[in-house]
C-alpha positions in Angstrom: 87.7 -50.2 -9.1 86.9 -52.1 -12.5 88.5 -55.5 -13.9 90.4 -53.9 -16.7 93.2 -52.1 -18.7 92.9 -49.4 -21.3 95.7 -49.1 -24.0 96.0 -46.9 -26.8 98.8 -46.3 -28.9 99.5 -42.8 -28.4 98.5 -42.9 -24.3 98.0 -45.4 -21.6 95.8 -45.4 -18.5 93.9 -47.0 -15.9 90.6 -48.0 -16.0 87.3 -49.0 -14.6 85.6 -51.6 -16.5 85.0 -55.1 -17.8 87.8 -56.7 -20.8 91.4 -55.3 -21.7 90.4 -52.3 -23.8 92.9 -51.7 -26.8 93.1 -48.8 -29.4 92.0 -49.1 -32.9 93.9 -46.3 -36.2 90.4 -44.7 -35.6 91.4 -41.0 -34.0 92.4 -42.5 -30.2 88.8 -44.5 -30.1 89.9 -47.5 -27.7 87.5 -50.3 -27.5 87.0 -54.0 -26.3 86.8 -56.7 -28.2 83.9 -57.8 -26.5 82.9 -54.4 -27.0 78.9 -54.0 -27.8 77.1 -51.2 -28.9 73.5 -49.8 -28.5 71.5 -48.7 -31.3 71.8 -44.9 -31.4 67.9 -44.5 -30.9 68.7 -46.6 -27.3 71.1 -43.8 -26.3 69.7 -40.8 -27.1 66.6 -41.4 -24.7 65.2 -37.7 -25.2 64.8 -38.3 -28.9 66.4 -34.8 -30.2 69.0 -36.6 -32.6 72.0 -36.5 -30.7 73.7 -38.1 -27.9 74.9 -36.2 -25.0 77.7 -36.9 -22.2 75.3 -38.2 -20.2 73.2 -40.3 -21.9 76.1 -42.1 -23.1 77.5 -43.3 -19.7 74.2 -45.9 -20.0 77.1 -47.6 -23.1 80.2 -48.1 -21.3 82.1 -48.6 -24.9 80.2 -45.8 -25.9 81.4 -43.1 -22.7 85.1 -44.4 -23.0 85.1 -43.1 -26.2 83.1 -40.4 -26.3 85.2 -37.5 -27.0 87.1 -39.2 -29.7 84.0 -40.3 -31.7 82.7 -36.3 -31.3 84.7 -34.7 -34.5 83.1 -31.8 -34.4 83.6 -31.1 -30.4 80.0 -29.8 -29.9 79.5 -32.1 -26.7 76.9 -34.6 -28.2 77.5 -37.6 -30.5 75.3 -36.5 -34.3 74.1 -40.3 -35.8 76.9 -40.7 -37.8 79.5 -39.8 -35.8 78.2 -42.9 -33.7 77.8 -44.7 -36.7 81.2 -43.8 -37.2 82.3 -45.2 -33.9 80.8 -48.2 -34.6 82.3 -49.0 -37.8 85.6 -48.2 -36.8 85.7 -50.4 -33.5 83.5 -53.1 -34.9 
């Protein structure tokens, strides 16, 4: 599959993608350097204020990090917990 390696610092694995990917202090978010992100608004493509599972896999930063960046666990990224991915990986 992809052209690339994830690392984080407290776990390792292989994955698809583009870039080495490498962990930020930020709560296991792992992110590329060349990393860029979609405006929240782009993502959540139903417009009901949150981004789900699935319309996160259009960001490929965005999906590989997805559980990390959802603090409270409910399945769908609020606007700041994205803006609070962003920040942290920027």
């Amino acid at each position: 599959c992809g052209r690339g390696v994830w690392v984080s610092s407290s776990f390792s694995f292989a994955g698809c993608g583009r870039g080495v990917w490498v962990s930020s202090s930020f709560s296991g978010i792992v992110f590329a350097g060349e990393a860029t992100f979609p405006s929240f608004d782009e993502l959540d493509t139903n417009q009901d204020g949150a981004v789900s599972q699935e319309e996160a896999i259009a960001s490929e930063a965005v999906a590989a990090n997805f559980n990390a960046a959802d603090a409270d666990g409910d399945g769908l990224l609020t606007q700041q917990e994205y803006d609070d991915l962003v920040s942290h990986t920027g």
